[in-house]
C-alpha positions as CSV (number, residue, x, y, z in Angstrom):
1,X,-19.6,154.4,-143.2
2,X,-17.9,151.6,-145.6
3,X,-14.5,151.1,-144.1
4,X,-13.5,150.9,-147.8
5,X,-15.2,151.4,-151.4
6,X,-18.5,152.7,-151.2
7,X,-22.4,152.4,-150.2
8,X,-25.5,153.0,-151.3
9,X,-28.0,154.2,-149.5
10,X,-31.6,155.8,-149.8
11,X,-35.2,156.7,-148.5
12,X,-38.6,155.2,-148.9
13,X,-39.5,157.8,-151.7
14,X,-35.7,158.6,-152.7
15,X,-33.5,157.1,-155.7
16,X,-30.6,155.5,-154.6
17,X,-27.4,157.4,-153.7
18,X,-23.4,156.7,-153.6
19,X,-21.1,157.6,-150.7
20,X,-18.8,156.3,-148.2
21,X,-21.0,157.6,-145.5
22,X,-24.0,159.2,-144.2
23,X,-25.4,161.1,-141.8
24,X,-29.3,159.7,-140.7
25,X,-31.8,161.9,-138.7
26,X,-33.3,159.8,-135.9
27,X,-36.4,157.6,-136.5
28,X,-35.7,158.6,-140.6
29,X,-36.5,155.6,-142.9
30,X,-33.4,154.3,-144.6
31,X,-32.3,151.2,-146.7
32,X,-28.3,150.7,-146.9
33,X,-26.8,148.5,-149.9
34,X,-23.6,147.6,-148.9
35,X,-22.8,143.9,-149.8
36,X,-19.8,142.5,-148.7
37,X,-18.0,145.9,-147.5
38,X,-17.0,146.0,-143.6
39,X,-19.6,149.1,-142.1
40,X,-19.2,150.7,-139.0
41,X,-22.7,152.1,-137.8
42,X,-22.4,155.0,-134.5
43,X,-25.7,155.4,-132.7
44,X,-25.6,159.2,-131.7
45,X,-28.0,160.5,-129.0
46,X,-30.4,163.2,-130.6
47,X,-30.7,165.0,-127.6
48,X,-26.4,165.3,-127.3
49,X,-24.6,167.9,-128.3
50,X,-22.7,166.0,-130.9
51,X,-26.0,164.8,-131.8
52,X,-27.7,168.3,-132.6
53,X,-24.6,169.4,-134.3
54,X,-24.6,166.4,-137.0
55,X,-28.3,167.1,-137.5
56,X,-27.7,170.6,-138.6
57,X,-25.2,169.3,-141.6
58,X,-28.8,166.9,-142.6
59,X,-31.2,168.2,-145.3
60,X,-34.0,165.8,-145.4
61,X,-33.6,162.7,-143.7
62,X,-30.0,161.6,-145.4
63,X,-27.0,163.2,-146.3
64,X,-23.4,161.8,-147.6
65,X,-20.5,162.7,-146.1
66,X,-17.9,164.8,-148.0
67,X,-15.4,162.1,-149.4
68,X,-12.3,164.3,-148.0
69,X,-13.8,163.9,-144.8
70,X,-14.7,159.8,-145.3
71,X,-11.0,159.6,-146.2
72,X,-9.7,161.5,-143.1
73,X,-12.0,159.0,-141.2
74,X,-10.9,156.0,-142.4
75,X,-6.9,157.2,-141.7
76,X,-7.9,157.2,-138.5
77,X,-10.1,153.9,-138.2
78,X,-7.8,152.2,-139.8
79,X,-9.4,149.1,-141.2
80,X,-10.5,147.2,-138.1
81,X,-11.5,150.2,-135.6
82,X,-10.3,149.7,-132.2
83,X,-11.2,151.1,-128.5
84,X,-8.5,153.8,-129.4
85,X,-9.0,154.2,-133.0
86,X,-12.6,154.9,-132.4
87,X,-11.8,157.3,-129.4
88,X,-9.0,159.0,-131.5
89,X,-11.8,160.0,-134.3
90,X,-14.3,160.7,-131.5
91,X,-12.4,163.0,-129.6
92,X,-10.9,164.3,-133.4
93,X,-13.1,164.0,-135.8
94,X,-16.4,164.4,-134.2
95,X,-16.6,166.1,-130.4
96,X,-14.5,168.8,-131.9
97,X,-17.4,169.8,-134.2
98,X,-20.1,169.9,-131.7
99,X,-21.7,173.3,-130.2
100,X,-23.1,173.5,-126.7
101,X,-27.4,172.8,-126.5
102,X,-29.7,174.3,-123.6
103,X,-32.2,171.7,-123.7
104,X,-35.1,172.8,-122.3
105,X,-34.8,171.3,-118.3
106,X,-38.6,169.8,-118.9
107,X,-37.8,168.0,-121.6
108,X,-34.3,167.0,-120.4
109,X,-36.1,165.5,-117.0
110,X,-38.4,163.7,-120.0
111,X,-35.6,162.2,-121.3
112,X,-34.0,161.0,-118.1
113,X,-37.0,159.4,-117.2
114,X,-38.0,157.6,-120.6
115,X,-34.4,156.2,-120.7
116,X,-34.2,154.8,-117.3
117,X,-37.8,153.2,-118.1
118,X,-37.5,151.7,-121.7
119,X,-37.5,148.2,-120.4
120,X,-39.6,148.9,-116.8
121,X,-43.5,148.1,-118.6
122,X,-43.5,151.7,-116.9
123,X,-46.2,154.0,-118.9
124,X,-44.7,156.1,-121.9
125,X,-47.7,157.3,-123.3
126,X,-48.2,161.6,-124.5
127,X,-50.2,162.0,-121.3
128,X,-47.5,160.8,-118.6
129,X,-44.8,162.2,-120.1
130,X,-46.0,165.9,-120.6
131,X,-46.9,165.1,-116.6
132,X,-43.2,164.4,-115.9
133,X,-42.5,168.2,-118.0
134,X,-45.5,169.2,-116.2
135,X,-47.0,170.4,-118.8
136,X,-50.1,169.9,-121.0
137,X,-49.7,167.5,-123.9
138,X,-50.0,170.1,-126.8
139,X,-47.5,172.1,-125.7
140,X,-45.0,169.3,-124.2
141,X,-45.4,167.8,-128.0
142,X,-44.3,170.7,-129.3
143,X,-41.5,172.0,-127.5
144,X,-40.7,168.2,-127.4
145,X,-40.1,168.0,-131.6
146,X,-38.7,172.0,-131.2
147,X,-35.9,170.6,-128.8
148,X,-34.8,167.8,-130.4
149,X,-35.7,167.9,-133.7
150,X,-38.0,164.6,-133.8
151,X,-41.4,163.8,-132.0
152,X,-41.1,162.1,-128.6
153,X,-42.9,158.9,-130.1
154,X,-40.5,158.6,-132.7
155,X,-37.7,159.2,-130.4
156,X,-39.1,156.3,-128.4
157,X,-38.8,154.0,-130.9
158,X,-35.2,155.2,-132.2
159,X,-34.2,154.7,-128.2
160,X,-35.8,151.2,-128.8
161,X,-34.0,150.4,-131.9
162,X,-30.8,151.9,-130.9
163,X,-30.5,149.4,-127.4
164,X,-32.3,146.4,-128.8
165,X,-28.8,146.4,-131.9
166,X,-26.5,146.8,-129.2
167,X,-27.8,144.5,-126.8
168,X,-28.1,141.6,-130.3
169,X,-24.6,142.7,-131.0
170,X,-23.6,141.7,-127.5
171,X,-25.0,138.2,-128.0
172,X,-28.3,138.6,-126.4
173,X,-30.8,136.8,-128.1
174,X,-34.1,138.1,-130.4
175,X,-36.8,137.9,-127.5
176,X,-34.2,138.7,-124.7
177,X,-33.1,141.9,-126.5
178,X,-36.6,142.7,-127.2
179,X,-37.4,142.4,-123.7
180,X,-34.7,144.9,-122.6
181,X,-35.2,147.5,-125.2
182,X,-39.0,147.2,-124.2
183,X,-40.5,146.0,-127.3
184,X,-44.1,144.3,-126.5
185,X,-42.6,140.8,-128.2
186,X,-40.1,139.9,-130.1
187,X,-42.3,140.2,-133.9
188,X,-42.5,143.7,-132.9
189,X,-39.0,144.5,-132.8
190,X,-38.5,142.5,-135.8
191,X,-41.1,144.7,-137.8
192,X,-39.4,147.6,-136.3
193,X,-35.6,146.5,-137.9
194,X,-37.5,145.5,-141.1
195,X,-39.1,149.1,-141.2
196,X,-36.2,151.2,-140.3
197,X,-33.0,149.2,-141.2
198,X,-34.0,146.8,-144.0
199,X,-32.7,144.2,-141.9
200,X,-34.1,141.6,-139.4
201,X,-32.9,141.2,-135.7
202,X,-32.1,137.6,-136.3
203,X,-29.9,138.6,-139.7
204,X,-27.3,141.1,-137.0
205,X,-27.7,138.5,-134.5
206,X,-25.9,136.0,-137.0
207,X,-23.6,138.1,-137.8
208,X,-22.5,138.9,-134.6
209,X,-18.9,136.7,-134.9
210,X,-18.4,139.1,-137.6
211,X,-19.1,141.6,-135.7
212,X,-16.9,144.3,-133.1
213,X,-18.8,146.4,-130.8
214,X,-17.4,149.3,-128.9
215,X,-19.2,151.9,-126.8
216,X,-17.9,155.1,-125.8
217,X,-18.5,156.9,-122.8
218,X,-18.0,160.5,-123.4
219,X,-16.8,162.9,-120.5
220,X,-18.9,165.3,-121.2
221,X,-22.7,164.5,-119.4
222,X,-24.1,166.2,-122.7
223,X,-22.6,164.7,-125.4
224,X,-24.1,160.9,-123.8
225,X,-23.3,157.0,-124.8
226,X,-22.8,156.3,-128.1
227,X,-22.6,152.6,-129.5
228,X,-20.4,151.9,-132.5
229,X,-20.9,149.0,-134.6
230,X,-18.5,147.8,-137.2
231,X,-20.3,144.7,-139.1
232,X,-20.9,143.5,-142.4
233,X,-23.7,144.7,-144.4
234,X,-25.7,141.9,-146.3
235,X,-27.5,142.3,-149.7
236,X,-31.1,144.4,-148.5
237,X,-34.2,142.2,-148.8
């Protein structure tokens, strides 16, 4: 979301569309044009209630955000989001939309374990996991995708993506953020952020002075960590 003014934003195969914000489905392609306009960027677990609930307003991959709503936003955000600015439209804006999710207890134990082992060298291949759901790969793959709404390789890398931007924005460097997000090297997270973002690692890393993190806690076990970003969006190469 542009703090002020506008974006635009598309997919790989998609023309280029206008908005104040968007709503992106985990893992989805995406290339944001937003020069010179203050962004603020929320990581949402997939698996979280808040998470399944913003995925339901998605068709396709992307979709803008009413521009009533972007206004109510920004009212609250005011235009350098704070700690309680960003837990005021949290708590708001955003948990007050969400609906409850059984996730499926095999998958859940999944996730548990792939999050506590993204940085461990620990094996994350189809064939452990779907041992952790005890279960056989075909049919841990599907209710995987079912549950969440994106396949558990995918996921991976989103979980990848998601902590290796939060740990650059909190000053760690390229091959240090790679390491704790459990990239194999640091060229493979940057082909990842090229891929996904349109950016490079090193380009947030700079920008980090720019830059005000804040991560929110939720109370809820379900509704999980999200990391908010507020940066400023260079021209896409």
């Amino acid at each position: 979301m542009t703090l002020a003014a506008t974006l635009r934003i598309r997919g790989p195969t998609q023309p280029w569309r206008r908005c104040g914000a968007a709503l992106v489905r985990p893992d989805a392609q995406h290339e944001v044009d937003a020069r010179d306009s203050t962004v603020l960027i929320a990581f949402i677990e997939a698996e979280s209630d808040l998470g399944a609930t913003l995925c339901n307003e998605i068709r396709g991959d992307i979709a803008a955000v009413n521009p009533h709503r972007v206004a109510s936003w920004r009212e609250t955000l005011r235009e350098r989001p704070s700690q309680a600015s960003v837990m005021h439209w949290l708590n708001d804006y955003l948990l007050q939309r969400r609906r409850a999710v059984a996730l499926d207890p095999r998958v859940q134990r999944v996730v548990t374990h792939v999050k506590n082992r993204l940085a461990s060298g620990d094996s994350l291949s189809l064939k452990s996991l779907a041992a952790v759901a005890g279960m056989s790969a075909g049919r841990f793959m599907h209710l995987f995708t079912q549950s969440l709404g994106v396949p558990v390789r995918p996921y991976i890398r989103w979980l990848r993506l998601q902590l290796a931007a939060c740990e650059l924005m909190d000053g760690a460097t390229a091959s240090m953020a790679a390491h704790r997000a459990g990239f194999s090297d640091a060229a493979h997270m940057t082909r990842t952020f090229r891929h996904m973002l349109g950016t490079t690692p090193s380009d947030l890393a700079m920008r980090k002075r720019l830059a005000t993190g804040v991560s929110v806690e939720a109370r809820e076990p379900r509704v999980g960590r999200s990391q908010f970003v507020q940066d400023t969006i260079p021209q896409p190469r």
